[in-house]
N, C-alpha and C positions, 0 to 999 in steps of 0.2 A: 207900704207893702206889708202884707201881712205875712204872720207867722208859718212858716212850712211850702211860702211861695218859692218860686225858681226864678231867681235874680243872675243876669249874667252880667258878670264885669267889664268893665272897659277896657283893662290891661291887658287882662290875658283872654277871653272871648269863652272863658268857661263856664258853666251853669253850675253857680251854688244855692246851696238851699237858705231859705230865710235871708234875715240882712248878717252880711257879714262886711267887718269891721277891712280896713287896707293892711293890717295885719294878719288879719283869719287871712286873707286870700295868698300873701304870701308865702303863711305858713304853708297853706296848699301846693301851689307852686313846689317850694323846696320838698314836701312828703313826693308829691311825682317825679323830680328830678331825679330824686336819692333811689326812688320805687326803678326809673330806668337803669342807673347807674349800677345796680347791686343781683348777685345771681340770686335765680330762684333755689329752692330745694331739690326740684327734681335736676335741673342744670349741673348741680355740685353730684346728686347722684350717678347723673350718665357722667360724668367726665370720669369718676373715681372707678366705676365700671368699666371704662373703656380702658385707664391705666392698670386695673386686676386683668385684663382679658392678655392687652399685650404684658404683661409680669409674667405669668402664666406659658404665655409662649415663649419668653426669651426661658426661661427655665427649661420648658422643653428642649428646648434648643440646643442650651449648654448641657442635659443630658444627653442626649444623641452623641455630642460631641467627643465627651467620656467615654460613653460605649466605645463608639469606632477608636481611641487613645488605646483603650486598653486592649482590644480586637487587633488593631495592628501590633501592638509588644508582643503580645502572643504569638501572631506570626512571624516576629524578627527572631524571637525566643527560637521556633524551630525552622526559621533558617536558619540560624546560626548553628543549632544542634544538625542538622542535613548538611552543613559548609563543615565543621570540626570532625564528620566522620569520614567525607570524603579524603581531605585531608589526612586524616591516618591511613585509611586506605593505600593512596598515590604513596606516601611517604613509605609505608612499611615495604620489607625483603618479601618474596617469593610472592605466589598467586594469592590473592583475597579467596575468602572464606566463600565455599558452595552458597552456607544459605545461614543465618545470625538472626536472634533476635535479642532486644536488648530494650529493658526499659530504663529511663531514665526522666526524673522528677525536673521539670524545666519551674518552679513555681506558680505555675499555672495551674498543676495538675500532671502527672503521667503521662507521656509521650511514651510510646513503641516505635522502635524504631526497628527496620524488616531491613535486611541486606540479604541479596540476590545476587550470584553471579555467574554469570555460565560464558562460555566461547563465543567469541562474537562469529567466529565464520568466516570472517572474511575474505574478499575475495580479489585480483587486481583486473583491470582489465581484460590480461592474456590468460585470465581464470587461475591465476597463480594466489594457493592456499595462502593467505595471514596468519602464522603463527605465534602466539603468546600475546593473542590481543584478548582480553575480557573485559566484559560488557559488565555493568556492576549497575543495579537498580538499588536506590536508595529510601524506603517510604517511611514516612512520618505519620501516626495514625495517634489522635487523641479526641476527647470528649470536650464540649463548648454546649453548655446548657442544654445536654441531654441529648444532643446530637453527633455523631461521627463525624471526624473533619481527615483528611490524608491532604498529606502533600508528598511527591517522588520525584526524583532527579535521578538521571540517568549519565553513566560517565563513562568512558575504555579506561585501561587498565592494560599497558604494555610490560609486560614480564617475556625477560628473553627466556628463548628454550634452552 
């Protein structure tokens, strides 16, 4: 055989060049095995791509989550400040106040808070007048990244005549 011919083995049926020894060919053998066994470059790159991509998303994720955490304290903050006024309201002696406004720092930021109250009117079936009944609107109004937010609850308010 001459030099630079294509000699194929017996063992393994592949085409090496010139003569090679039963050792050259093993070696062979083992470099393909190891060649299958092992990632390539771009392989290690997409995988490390796809684990940034979902990283990336679960972060998004756990933001979003924050916002809406902190979006609902805020609005427990003024329920709670629209529950503590009604509550003095009902509690306190004679009629609630015509008409109130009242700020108060919930640490969120500034809450207004609007109290409204007028006669409710009402009335029984046999059109018999309700006296000392008032109607009390209660509005919560503050700022959330630049935008107006309200919340109002409405209650009576029985004061005898």
């Amino acid at each position: 055989m001459q030099r630079g011919e294509l000699k194929r083995t017996l063992d393994s049926g592949h085409w090496i060049l010139g003569a090679a020894t039963k050792h050259q060919v093993s070696t062979i053998k083992q470099r393909r095995a190891l060649g299958r066994l092992g990632f390539a470059l771009y392989e290690v790159l997409l995988g490390v791509a796809i684990f940034a991509v979902g990283v990336l998303a679960l972060g998004r994720a756990v933001e979003n989550c924050m916002n809406a955490s902190m979006l609902n304290a805020e609005e427990d903050v003024v329920r709670q400040i629209l529950s503590n006024r009604m509550a003095e309201i009902q509690a306190a002696r004679g009629a609630p106040d015509p008409a109130t406004e009242t700020k108060i720092n919930s640490g969120y930021g500034m809450v207004k808070l609007l109290q409204k109250s007028a006669p409710a009117e009402l009335t029984e079936p046999n059109n018999t007048q309700l006296n000392g009944i008032n109607l009390v609107t209660l509005t919560a109004q503050w700022q959330r990244g630049g935008v107006s937010q309200s919340k109002q609850i409405q209650f009576y308010v029985y004061r005898p005549p």
